[in-house]
C-alpha positions in Angstrom: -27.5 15.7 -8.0 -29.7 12.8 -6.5 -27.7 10.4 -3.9 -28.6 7.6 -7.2 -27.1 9.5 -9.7 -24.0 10.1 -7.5 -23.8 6.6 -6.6 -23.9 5.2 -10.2 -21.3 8.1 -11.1 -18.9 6.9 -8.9 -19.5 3.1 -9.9 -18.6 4.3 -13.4 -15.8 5.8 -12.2 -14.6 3.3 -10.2 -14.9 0.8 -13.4 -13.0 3.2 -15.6 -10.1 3.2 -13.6 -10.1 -0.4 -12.3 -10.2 -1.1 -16.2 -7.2 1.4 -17.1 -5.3 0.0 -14.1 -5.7 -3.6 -15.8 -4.9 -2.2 -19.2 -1.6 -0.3 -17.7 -0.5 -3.6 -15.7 -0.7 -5.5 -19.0 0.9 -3.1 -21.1 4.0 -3.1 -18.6 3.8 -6.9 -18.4 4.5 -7.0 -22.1 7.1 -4.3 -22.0 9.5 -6.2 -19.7 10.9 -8.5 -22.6 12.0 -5.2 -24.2 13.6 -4.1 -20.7 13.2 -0.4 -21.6 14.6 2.4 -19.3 12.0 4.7 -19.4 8.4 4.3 -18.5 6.4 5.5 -21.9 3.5 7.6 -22.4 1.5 4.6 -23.7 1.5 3.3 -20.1 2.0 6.2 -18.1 -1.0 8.0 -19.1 -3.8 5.2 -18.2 -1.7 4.9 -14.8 -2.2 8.5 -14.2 -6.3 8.9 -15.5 -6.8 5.4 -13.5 -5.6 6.7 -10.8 -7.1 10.1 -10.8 -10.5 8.6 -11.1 -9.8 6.2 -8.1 -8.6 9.1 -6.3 -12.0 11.1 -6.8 -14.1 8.0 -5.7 -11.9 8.3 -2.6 -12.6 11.5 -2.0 -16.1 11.9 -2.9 -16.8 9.1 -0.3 -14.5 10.9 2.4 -16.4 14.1 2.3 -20.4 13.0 1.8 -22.0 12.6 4.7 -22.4 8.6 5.1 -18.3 9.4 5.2 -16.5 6.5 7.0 -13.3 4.3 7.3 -14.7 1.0 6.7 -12.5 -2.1 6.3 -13.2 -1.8 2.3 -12.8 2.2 2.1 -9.3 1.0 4.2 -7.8 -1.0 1.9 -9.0 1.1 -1.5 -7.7 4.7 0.1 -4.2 1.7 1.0 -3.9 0.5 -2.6 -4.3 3.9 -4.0 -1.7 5.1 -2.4 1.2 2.5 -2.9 -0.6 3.2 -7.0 0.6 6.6 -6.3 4.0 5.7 -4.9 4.6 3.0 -7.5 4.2 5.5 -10.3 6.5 7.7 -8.5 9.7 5.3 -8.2 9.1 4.1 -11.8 8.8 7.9 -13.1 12.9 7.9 -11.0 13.9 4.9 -10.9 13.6 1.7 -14.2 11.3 -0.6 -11.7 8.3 -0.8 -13.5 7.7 -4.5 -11.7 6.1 -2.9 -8.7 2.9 -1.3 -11.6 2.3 -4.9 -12.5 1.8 -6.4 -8.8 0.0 -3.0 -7.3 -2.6 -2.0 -10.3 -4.5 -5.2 -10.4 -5.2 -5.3 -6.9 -5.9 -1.2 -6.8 -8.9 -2.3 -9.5 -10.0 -4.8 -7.1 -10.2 -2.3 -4.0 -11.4 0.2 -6.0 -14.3 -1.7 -7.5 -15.2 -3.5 -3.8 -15.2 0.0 -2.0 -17.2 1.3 -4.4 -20.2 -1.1 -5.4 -20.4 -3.2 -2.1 -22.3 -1.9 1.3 -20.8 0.3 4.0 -18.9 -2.1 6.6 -18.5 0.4 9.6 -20.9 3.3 10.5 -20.8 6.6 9.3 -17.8 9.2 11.6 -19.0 12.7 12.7 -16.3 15.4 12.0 -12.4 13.9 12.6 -10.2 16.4 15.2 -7.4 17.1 13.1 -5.2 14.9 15.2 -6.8 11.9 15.1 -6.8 12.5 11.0 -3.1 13.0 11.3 -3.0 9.6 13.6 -5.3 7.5 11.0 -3.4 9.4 7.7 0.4 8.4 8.2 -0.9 4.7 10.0 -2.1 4.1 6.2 0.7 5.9 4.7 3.2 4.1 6.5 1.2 0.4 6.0 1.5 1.2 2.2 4.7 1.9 2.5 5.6 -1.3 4.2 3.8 -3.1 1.4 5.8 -1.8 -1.2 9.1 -2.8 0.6 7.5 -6.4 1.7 6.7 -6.8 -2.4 9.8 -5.2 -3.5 11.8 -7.8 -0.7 9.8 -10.5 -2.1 11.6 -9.8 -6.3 14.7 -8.8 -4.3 14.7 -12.9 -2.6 13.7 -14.3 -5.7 16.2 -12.7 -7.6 19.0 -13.1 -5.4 17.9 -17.0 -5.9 18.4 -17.0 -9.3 21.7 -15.3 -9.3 23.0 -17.8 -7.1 21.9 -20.8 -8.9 23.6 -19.1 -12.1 19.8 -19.2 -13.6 20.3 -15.6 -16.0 17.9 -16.1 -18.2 13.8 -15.3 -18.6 12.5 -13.2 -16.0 15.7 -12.2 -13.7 17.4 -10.7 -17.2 13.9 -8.3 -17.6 14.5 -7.3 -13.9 16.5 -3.8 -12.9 19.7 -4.8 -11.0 19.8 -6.8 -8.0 21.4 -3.2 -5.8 19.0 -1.0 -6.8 15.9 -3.4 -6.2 17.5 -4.1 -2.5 18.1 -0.3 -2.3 15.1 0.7 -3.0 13.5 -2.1 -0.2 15.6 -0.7 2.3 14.6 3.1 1.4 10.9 2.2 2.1 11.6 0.7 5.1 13.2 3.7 6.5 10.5 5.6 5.4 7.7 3.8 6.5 9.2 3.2 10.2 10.0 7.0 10.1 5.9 7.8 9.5 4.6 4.8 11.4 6.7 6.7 14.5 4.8 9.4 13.6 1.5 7.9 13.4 2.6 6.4 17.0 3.0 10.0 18.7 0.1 11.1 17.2 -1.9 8.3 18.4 -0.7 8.8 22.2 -1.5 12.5 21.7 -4.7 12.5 20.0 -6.4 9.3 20.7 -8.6 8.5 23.9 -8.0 5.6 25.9 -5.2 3.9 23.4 -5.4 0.9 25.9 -9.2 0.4 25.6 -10.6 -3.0 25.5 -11.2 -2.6 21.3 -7.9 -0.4 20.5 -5.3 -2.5 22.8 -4.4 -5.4 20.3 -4.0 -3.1 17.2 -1.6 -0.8 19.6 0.2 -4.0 21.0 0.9 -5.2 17.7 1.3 -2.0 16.1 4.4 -0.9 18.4 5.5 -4.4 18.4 5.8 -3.7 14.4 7.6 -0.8 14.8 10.2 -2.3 17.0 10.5 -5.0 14.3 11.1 -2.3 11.2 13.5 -0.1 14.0 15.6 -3.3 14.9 16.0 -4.4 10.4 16.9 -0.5 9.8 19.5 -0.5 12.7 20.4 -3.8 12.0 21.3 -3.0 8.1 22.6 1.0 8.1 25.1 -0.3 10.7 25.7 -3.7 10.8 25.1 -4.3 6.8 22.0 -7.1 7.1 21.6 -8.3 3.8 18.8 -10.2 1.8 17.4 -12.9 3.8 16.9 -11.1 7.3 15.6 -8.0 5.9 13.1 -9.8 3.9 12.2 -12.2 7.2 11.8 -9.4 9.3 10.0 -7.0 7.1 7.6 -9.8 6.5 7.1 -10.0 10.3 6.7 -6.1 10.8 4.0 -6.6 7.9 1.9 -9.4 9.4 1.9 -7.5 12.7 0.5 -4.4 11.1 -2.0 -6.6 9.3 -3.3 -8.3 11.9 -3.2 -5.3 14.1 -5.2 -3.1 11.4 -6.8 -4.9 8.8 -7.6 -8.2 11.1 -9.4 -6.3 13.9 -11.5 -4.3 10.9 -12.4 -7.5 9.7 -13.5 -9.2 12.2 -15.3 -6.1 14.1 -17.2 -5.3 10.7 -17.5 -8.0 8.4 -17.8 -11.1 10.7 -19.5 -9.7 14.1 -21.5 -7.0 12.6 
């Protein structure tokens, strides 16, 4: 198939699942007055196609031959993932709140990956390690913006049940333990596989200190220390609400800046 054909494939693609991510966010949005337990098909379904069409546009640009990890590519293959995630919890857990906050900005990524120019050149063939380096670093960055959304409801709802306020939104939200559970759980995990994304990258990638690598490694261990230090500090020493939220905002911005700042500024504003 021409390159053309391919290319206007995957922008149909692309628009299919931005629009069925939409549609699904909506759907749930309107299903939170009825505060149901289970997530149904109606909205299950789109979430699913949506985000098995995103998932091809991902991997039919990782394995063609322009393949790359520009700043856009980045943050499409990063919401795509916390998509995937999200749909997981909600399949275990009633927290359907995270679908309505992660699918409309997966249909942004998806659509700006996909009909916008290449932002970083094209890589030759990964080693294995430095794929395993790259993989978890996004995993783990997806995680931590699940728990930094999920901290976000957990603050505002802890708000509201102070100031007695229990009706509108906070009586449509799951409980206040299992939406501060379920912040802490992805914080675990995500410092768990960012430690492993950190070994990796000692192992497997040259010159960690070089002059264009040094800021996102500072900041990235300094992020870990930040998540290590808010686990440590609530397993044992019971942290509640307002620290872990404070701190897992910190972690976040570090990893941000680290990641996402440097590939912005290297590709979109000095190339």
């Amino acid at each position: 198939m021409p390159d053309s054909d391919v290319s206007q494939l995957l922008a149909l693609m692309a628009t299919g699942a931005a629009a069925l991510y939409l549609y699904t966010a909506v759907r749930q949005l309107l299903r939170l007055e009825k505060r149901e337990e289970t997530l149904p098909k109606a909205v299950l379904v789109p979430g699913l196609i949506a985000l098995a069409l995103h998932g091809y546009v991902i991997y039919a640009g990782a394995t063609s031959v322009s393949a790359s990890f520009g700043f856009y590519k980045v943050a499409s293959i990063t919401f795509w993932l916390m998509g995937v995630l999200s749909v997981l919890i909600v399949i275990a857990r009633p927290l359907q709140t995270l679908l309505i906050a992660i699918f409309p900005l997966a249909a942004i990524s998806v659509l700006v990956a996909t009909l916008t120019h290449e932002t970083a050149r094209p890589m030759t063939e990964t080693p294995r390690g430095l794929l395993l380096h790259i993989s978890t670093s996004i995993i783990a960055y997806a995680l931590f913006g699940l728990a930094m959304l999920q901290g976000l409801l957990v603050l505002q709802q802890s708000r509201l049940l102070r100031q007695h306020k229990t009706r509108g939104l906070i009586r449509r939200l799951p409980p206040l333990d299992a939406t501060e559970q379920l912040m802490f759980e992805l914080i675990l995990t995500g410092t768990v596989i960012l430690s492993v994304s950190i070994v990796a990258g000692v192992y497997y990638v040259e010159d960690l200190f070089a002059q264009h690598l040094i800021h996102k490694t500072v900041l990235t261990v300094i992020a870990w220390i930040v998540y290590g230090i808010l686990a440590t500090g609530h397993f044992r020493h019971g942290w509640r609400v307002n620290t872990a939220v404070m701190l897992c905002a910190s972690g976040f911005a570090l990893l941000t800046l680290g990641f996402y700042g440097s590939k912005l500024v290297l590709e979109l504003v000095l190339n």
